[in-house]
Backbone as CSV, one residue per row, in Angstrom:
resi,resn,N_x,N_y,N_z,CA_x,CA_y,CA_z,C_x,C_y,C_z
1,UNK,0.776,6.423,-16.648,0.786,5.632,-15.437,2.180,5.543,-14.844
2,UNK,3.411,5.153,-15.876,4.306,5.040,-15.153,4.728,6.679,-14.853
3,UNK,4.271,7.946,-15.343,5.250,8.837,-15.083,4.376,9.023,-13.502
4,UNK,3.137,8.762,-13.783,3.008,9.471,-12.335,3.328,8.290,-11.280
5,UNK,3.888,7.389,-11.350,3.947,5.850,-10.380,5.697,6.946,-9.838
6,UNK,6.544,7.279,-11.197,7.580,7.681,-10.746,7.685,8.953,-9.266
7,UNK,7.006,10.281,-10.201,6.665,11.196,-9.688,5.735,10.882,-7.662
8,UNK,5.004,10.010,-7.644,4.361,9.377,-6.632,3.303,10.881,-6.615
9,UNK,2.355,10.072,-5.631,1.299,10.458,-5.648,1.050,11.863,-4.412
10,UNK,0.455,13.028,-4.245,0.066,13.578,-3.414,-0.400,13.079,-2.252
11,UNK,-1.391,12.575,-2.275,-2.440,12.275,-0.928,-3.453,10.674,-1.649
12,UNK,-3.411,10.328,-0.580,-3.759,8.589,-0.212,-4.432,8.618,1.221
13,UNK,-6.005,8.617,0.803,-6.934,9.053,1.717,-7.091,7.215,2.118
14,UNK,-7.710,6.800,2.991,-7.994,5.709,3.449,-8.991,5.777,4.761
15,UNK,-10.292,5.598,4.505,-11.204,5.455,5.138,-11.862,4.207,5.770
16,UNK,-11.835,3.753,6.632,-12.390,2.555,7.292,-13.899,2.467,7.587
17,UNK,-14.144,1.216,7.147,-15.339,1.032,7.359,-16.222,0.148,8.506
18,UNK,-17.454,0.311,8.941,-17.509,-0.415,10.086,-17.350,-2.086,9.341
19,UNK,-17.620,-2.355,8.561,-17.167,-4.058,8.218,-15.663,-4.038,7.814
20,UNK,-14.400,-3.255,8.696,-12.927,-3.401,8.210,-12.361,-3.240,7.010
21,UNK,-13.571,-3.464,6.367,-13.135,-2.945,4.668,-12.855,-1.256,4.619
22,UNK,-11.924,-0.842,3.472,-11.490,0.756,3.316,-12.053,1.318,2.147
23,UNK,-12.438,2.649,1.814,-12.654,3.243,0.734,-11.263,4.009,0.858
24,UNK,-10.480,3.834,-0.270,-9.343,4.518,-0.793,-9.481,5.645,-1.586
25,UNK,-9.027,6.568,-1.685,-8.594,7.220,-2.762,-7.805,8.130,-2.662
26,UNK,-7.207,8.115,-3.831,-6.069,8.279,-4.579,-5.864,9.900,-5.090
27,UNK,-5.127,10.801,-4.735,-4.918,12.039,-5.065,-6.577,13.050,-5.679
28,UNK,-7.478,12.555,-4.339,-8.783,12.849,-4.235,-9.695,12.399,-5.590
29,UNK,-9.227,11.566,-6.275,-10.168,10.922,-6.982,-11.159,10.294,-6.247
30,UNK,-12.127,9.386,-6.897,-13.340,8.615,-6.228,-12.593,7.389,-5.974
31,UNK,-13.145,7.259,-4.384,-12.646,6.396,-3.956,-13.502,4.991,-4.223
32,UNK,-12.356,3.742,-3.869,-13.128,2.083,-4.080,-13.002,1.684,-3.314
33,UNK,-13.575,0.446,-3.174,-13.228,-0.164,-1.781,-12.141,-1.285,-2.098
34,UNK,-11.666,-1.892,-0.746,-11.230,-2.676,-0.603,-11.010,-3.487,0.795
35,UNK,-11.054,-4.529,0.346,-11.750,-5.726,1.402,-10.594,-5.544,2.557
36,UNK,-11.117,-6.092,4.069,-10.216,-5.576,5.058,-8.730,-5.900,5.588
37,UNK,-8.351,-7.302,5.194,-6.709,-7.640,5.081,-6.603,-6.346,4.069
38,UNK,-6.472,-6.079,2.788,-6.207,-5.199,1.847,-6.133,-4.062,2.325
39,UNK,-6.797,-2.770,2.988,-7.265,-1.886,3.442,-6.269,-1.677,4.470
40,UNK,-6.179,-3.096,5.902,-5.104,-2.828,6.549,-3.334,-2.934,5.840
41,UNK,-3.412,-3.474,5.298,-2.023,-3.859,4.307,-1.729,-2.480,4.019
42,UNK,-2.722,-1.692,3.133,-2.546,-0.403,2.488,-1.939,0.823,3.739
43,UNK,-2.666,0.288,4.682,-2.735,1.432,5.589,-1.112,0.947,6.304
44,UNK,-0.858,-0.121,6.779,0.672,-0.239,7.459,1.644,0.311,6.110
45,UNK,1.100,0.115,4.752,2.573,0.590,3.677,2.446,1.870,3.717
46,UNK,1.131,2.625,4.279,1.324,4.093,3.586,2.067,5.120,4.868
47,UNK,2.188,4.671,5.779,3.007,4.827,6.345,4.192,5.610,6.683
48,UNK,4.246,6.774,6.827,5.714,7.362,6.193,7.094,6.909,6.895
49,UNK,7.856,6.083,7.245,8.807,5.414,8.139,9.972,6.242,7.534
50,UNK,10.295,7.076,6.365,11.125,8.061,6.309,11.141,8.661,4.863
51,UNK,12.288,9.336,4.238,12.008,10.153,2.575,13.064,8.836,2.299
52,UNK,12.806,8.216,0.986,13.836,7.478,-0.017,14.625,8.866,-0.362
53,UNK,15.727,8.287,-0.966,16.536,9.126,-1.888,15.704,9.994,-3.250
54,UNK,14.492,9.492,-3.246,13.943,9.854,-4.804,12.244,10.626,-4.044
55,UNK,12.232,10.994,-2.661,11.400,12.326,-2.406,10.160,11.396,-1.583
56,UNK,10.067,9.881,-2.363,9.206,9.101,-2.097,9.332,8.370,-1.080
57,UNK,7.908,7.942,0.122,8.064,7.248,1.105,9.321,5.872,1.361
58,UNK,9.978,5.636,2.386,11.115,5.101,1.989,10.408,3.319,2.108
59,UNK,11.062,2.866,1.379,10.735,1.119,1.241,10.623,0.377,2.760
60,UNK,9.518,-0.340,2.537,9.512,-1.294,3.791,9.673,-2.692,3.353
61,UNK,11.002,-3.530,4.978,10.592,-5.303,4.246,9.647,-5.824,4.509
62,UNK,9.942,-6.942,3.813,8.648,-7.806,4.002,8.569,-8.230,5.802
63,UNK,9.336,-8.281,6.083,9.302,-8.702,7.538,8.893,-7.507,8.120
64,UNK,8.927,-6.460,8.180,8.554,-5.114,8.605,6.753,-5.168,8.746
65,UNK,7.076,-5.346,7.013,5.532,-5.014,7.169,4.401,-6.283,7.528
66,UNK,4.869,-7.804,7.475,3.791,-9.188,8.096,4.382,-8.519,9.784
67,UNK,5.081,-7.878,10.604,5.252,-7.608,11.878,4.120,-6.955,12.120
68,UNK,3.980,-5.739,11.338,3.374,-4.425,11.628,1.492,-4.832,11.258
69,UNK,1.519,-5.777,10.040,0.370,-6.336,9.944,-0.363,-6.731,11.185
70,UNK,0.256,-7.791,11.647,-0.019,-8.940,12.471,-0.267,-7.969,13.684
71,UNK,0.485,-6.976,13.920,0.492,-5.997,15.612,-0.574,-5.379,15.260
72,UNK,-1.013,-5.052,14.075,-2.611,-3.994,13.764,-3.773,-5.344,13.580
73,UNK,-3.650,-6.356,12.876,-4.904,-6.969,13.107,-4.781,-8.103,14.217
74,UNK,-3.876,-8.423,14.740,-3.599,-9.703,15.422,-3.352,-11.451,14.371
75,UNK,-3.653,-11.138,13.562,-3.078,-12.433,12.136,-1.869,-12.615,12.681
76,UNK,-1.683,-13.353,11.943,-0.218,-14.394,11.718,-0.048,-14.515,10.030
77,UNK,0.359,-13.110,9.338,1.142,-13.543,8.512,2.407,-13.215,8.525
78,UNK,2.913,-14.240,7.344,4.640,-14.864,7.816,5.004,-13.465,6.551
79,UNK,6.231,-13.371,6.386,7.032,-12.444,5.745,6.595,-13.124,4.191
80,UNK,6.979,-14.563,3.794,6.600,-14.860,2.733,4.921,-14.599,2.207
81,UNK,4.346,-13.991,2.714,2.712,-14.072,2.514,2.749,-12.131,1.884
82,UNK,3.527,-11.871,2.295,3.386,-10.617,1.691,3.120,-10.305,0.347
83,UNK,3.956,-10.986,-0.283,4.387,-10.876,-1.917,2.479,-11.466,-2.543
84,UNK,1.749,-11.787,-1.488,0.364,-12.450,-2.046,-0.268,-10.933,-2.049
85,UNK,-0.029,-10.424,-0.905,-1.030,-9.244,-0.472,-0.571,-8.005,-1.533
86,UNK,0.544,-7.800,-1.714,0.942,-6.856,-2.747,0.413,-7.130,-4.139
87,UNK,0.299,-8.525,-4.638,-0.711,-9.296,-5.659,-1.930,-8.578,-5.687
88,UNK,-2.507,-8.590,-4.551,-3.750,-8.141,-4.431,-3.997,-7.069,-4.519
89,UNK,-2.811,-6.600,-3.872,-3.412,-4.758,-4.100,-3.245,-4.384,-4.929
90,UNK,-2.300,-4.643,-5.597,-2.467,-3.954,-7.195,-3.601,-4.341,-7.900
91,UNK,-4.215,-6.040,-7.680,-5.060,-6.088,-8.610,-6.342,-5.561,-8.058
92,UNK,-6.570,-5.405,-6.860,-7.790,-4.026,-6.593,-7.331,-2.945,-7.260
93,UNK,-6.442,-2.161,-7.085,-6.374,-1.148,-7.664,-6.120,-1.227,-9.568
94,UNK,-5.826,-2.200,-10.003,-6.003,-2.092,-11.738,-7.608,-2.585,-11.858
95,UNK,-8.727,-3.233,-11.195,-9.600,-3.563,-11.430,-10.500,-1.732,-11.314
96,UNK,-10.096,-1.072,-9.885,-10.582,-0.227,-9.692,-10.332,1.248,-10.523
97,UNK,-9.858,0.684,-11.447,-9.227,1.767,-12.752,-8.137,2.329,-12.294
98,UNK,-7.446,2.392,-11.141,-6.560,3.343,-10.534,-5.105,3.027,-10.936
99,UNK,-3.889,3.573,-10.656,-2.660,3.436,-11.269,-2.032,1.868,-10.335
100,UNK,-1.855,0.837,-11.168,-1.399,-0.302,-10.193,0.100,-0.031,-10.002
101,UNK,0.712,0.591,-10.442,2.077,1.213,-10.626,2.345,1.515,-9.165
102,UNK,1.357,2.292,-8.703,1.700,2.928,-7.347,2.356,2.261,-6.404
103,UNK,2.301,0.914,-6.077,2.021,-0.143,-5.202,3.852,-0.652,-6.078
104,UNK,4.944,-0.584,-5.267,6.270,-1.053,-5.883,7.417,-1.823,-5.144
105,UNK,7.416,-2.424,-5.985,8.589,-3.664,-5.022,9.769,-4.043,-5.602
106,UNK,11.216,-3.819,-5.150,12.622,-4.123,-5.113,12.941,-5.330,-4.431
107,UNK,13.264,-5.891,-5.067,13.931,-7.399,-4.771,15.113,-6.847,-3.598
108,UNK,15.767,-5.937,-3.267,16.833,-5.645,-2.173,16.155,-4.694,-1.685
109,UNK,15.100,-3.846,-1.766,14.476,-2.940,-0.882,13.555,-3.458,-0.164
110,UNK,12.898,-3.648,-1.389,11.482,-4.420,-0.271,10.365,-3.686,-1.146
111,UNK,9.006,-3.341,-0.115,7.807,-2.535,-0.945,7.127,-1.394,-0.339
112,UNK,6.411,-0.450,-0.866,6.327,0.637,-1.106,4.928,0.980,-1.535
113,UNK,4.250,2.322,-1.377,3.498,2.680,-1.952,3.911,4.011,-2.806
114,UNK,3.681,4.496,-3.614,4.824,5.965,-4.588,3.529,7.000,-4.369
115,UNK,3.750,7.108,-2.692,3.368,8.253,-2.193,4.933,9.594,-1.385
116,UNK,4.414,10.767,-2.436,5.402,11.555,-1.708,5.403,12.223,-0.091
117,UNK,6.536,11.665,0.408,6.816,11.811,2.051,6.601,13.630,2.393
């Protein structure tokens, strides 16, 4: 888990559904769902906004991404509400057997999905 969280992932499919919820998946494995705050969350981090130093999509802040949220669903979440939604996605994705690793956060970077750019 962690070598491939390092390495990051190929391809991060994300499919929408007509009830806002997403079927994900993960370097064409079978995809799961996940409920529609989650789904959009996934979809503003996967994002490519540039290469990190390490090959992998580059880190977004928290303010970046409750902006970019809020402009895709119209919500109001605050920058501090993030650190809930990243909670969540990992624990969809460790419930959904998948690597929760993927999903990564730096206290001076910010967060990430360890998809390669």
């Amino acid at each position: 888990m962690r070598a491939e969280a390092a390495a990051g992932v190929a391809s991060l499919a994300i499919t929408r559904q007509p009830d806002g919820a997403g079927a994900v998946s993960v370097n064409g494995r079978l995809p799961f769902r996940l409920q529609p705050k989650l789904a959009a969350f996934l979809a503003v981090l996967a994002v490519p906004a540039g290469r990190a130093e390490d090959g992998l999509v580059e880190w977004h802040s928290k303010a970046e991404l409750a902006a970019a949220l809020n402009k895709n669903t119209g919500g109001t979440t605050a920058p501090h509400g993030v650190a809930k939604l990243v909670y969540g996605l990992r624990e969809a994705f460790r419930d959904a057997g998948e690597n929760w690793l993927l999903i990564q956060t730096n206290r001076e970077r910010g967060v990430r999905v360890a998809l390669r750019a």
